[in-house]
C-alpha positions as CSV (number, residue, x, y, z in Angstrom):
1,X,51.6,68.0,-83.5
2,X,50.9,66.6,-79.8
3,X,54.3,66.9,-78.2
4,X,53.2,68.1,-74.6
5,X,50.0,68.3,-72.9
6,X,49.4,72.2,-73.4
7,X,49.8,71.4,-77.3
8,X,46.5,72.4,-79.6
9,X,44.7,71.7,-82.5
10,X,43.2,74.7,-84.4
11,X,39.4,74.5,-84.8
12,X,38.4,76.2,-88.2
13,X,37.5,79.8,-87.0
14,X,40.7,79.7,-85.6
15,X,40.2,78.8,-82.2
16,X,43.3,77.0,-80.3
17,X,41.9,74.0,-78.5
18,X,44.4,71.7,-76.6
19,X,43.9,68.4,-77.5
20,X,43.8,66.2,-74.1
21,X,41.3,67.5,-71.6
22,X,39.6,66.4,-68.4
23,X,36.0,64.6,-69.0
24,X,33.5,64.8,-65.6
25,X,30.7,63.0,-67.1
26,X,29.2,60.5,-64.1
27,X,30.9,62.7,-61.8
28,X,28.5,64.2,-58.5
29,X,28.5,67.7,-57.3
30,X,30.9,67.9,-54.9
31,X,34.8,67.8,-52.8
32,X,35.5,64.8,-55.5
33,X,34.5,66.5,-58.4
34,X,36.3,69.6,-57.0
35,X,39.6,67.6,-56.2
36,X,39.9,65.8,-59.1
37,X,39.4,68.8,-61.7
38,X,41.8,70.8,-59.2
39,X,44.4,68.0,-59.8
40,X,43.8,68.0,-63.4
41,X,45.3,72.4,-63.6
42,X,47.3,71.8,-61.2
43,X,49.4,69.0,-63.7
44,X,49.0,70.9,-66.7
45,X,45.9,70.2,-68.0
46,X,43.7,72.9,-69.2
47,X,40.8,71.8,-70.9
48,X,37.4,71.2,-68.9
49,X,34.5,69.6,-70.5
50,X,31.0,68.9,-69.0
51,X,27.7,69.6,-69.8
52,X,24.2,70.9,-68.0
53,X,22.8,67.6,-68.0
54,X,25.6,66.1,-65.9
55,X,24.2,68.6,-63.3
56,X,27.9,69.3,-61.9
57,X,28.7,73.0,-63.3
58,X,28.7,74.5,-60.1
59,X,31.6,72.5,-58.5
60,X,33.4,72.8,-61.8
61,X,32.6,76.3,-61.5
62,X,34.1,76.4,-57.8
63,X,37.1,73.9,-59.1
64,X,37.9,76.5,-61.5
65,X,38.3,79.1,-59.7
66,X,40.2,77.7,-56.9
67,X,42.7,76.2,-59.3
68,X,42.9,79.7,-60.8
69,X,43.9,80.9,-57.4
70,X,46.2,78.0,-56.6
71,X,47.9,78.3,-59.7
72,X,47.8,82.1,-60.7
73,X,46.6,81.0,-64.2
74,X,44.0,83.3,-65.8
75,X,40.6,82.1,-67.0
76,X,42.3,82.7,-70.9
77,X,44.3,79.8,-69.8
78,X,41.6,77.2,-69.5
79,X,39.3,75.7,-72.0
80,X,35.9,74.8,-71.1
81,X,33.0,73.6,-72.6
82,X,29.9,72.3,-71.9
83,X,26.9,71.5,-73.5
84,X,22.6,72.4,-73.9
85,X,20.8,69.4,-73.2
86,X,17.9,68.1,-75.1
87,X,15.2,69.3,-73.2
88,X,16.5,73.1,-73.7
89,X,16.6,72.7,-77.6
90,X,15.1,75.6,-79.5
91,X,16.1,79.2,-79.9
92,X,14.9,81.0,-76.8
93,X,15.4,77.9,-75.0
94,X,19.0,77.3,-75.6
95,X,19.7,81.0,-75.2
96,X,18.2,80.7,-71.5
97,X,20.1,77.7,-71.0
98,X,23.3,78.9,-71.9
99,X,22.7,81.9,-69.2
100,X,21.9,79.0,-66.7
101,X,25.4,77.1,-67.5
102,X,27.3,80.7,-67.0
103,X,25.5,81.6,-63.7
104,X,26.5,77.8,-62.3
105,X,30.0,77.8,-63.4
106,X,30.6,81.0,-62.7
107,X,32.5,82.3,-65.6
108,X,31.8,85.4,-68.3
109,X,32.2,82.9,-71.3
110,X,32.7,79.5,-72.6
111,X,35.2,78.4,-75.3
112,X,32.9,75.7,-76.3
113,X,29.5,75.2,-76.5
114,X,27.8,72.1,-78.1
115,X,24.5,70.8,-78.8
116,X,24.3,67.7,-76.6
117,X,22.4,65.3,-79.2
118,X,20.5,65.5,-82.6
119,X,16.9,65.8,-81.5
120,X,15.0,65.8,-84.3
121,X,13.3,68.7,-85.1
122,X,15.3,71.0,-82.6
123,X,18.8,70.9,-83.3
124,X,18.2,74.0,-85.7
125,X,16.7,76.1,-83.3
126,X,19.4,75.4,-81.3
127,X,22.0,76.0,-83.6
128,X,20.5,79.7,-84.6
129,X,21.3,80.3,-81.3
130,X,24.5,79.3,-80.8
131,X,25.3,81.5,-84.3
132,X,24.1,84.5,-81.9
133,X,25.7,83.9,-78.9
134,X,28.8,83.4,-81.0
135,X,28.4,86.4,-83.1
136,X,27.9,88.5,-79.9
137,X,31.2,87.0,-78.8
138,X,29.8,85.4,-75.8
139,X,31.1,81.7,-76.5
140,X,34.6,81.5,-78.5
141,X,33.5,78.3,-80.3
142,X,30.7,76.5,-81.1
143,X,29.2,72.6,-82.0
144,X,27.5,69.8,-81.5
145,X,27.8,66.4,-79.9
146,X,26.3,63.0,-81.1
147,X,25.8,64.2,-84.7
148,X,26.0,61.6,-87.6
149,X,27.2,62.4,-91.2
150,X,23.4,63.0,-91.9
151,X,22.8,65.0,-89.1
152,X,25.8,67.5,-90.3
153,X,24.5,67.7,-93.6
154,X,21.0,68.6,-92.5
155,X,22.2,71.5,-90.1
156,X,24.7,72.8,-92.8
157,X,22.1,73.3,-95.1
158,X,20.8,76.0,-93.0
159,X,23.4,77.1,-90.9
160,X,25.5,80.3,-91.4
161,X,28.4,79.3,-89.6
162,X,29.4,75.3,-89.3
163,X,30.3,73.7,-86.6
164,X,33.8,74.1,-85.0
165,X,33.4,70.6,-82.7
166,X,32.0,67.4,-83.5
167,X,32.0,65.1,-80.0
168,X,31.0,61.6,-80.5
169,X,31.5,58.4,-78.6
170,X,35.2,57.0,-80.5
171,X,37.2,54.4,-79.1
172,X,38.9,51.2,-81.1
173,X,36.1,49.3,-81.1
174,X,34.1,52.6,-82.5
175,X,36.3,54.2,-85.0
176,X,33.6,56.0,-86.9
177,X,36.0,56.3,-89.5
178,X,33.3,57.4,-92.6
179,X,31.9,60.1,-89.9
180,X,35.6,61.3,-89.4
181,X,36.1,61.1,-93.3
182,X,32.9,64.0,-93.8
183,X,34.1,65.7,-90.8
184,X,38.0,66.3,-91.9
185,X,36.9,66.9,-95.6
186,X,34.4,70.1,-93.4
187,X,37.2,71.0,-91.1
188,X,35.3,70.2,-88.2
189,X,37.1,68.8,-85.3
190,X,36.3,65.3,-83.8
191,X,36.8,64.5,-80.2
192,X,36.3,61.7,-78.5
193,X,34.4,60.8,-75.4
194,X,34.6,57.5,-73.5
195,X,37.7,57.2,-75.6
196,X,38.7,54.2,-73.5
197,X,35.4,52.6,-73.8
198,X,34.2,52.5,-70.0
199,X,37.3,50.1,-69.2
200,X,36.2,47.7,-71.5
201,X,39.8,47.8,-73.2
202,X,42.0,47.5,-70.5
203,X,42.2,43.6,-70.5
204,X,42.7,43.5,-74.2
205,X,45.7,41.3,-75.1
206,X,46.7,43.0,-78.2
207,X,47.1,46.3,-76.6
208,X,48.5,45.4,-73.5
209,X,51.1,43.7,-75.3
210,X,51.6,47.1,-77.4
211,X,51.8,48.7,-74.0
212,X,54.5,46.6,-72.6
213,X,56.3,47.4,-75.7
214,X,56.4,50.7,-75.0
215,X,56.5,51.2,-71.3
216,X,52.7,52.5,-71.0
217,X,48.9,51.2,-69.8
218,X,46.2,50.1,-72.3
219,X,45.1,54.0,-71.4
220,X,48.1,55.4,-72.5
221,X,47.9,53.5,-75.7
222,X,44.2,53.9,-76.7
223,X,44.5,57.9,-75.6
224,X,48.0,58.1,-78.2
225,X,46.2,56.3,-80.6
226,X,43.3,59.4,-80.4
227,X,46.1,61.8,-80.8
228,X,47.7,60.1,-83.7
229,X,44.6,59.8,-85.4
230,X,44.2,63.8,-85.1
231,X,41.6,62.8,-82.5
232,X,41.1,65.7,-79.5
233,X,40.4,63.0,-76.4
234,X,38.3,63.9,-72.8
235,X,39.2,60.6,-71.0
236,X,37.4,61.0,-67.2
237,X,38.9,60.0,-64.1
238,X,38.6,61.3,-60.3
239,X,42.4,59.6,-59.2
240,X,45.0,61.8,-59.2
241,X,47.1,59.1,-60.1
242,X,45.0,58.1,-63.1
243,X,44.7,62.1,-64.4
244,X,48.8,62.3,-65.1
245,X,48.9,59.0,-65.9
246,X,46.3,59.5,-68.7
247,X,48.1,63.1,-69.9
248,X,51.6,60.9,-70.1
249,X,51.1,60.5,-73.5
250,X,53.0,62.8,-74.9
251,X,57.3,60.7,-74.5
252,X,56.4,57.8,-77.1
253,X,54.4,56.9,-80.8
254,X,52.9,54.2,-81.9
255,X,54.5,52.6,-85.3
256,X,52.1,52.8,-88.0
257,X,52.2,48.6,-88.0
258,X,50.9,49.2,-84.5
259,X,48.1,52.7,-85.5
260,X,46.9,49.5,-88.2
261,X,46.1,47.1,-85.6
262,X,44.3,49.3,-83.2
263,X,42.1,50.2,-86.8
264,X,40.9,46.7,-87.2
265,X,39.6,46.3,-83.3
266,X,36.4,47.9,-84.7
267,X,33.6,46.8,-84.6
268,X,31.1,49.4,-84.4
269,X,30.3,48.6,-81.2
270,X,28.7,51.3,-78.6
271,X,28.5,51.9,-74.8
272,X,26.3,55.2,-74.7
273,X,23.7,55.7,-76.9
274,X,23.1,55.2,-80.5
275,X,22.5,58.2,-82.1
276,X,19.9,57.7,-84.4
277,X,17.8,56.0,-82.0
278,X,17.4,57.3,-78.8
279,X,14.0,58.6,-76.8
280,X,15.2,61.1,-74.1
């Protein structure tokens, strides 16, 4: 399944997405930005996420390109996504925005477009517009981001097409293993974001002790355990050091003695948002 770092999962309209990509959540405008997602092509990685609200599209945009350049890739290459933010929920609304995202990253299409968070009320305005945009072949995939079992259920009973991508905050300590239950028995795809929960792992005795074991960082082990687990993973970073250390996955597996041991580190405990209680 997830022998190199080019390797993809296939989203349920048939959609190749790889399963490791670059997150740039946090991550200014900017030469950093620019450099780091440059770094990222350059060693192999070719999935981009990011989102309007993170208001960095247009040096992703620029990073793109340049590493298109540098590299002699095509755009087909790369997978990007990004994602309408709350305040642009509703079916005009989300259709403007998604023109906004293109004109600031500069490309003809995304691969993925999501729906940042459930707002209540919104979403399925939102959604009806993602449908068009898809149906008109402008976006090659769609989804949504931050949506609970409920929240799926809801939009499903309205939607004509379901959603390709669920993205939710996942990490050991957050397994949301009943939410990835409904979403594998609907062939949506879960990916993780902050999959290696801010840092907040990276002193744990147990895994760095499963690390040692196998030559790798805490990193390495929580992103494996994402791939093992069927799990398509975004982890962020701006070192270049850090961006192939974190694709490096790809030369070892866990034992399932050691999959079992990550499972019981949760504790349904968050860093971001909860999302069935947020105000913005």
């Amino acid at each position: 399944m997830t022998t190199h770092l080019q390797a993809t999962t296939t989203l349920n309209n048939g959609k190749a997405m790889p399963w490791l990509g670059i997150g740039v959540f946090k991550v200014a405008d900017g030469p950093e930005l620019i450099d780091a997602v440059k770094a990222a092509v350059a060693h192999g990685y070719r999935s981009i996420d990011t989102a309007a609200i993170y208001d960095n599209e247009r040096s992703v945009g620029q990073a793109i390109r340049e590493a298109l350049q540098e590299t002699g890739l095509s755009r087909e290459d790369l997978f990007v996504t990004s994602k309408v933010w709350n305040a642009d929920l509703g079916y005009e609304a989300t259709l403007a925005a998604y023109e906004t995202s293109l004109e600031k990253l500069g490309l003809d299409y995304l691969d993925l477009y999501l729906i940042h968070w459930p707002v209540a009320g919104k979403y399925k305005g939102a959604w009806r517009a993602l449908e068009a945009l898809y149906k008109a072949g402008r976006v090659k995939a769609i989804g949504v981001s931050n949506f609970q079992t409920h929240h799926l259920e809801d939009l499903m009973k309205d939607a004509e097409i379901k959603p390709m991508v669920n993205q939710i905050e996942l990490h050991p300590r957050l397994s949301q293993q009943a939410l990835r239950d409904f979403c594998g028995r609907h062939d949506i795809q879960i990916e993780a974001w902050s999959p290696l929960m801010q840092g907040q792992l990276l002193d744990n005795p147990m895994l760095q002790e499963i690390g040692i074991r196998h030559g790798k960082s805490v990193a390495q082990v929580i992103l494996r355990w994402d791939l093992q687990h069927g799990i398509v993973t975004i982890p962020k970073s701006t070192k270049t050091l850090r961006i192939i250390e974190n694709a490096s996955v790809f030369d070892f597996e866990l034992t399932s003695e050691e999959m079992a041991r990550m499972d019981e580190l949760n504790q349904n405990l968050r860093v971001g948002p909860d999302p069935d209680n947020f105000d913005f």
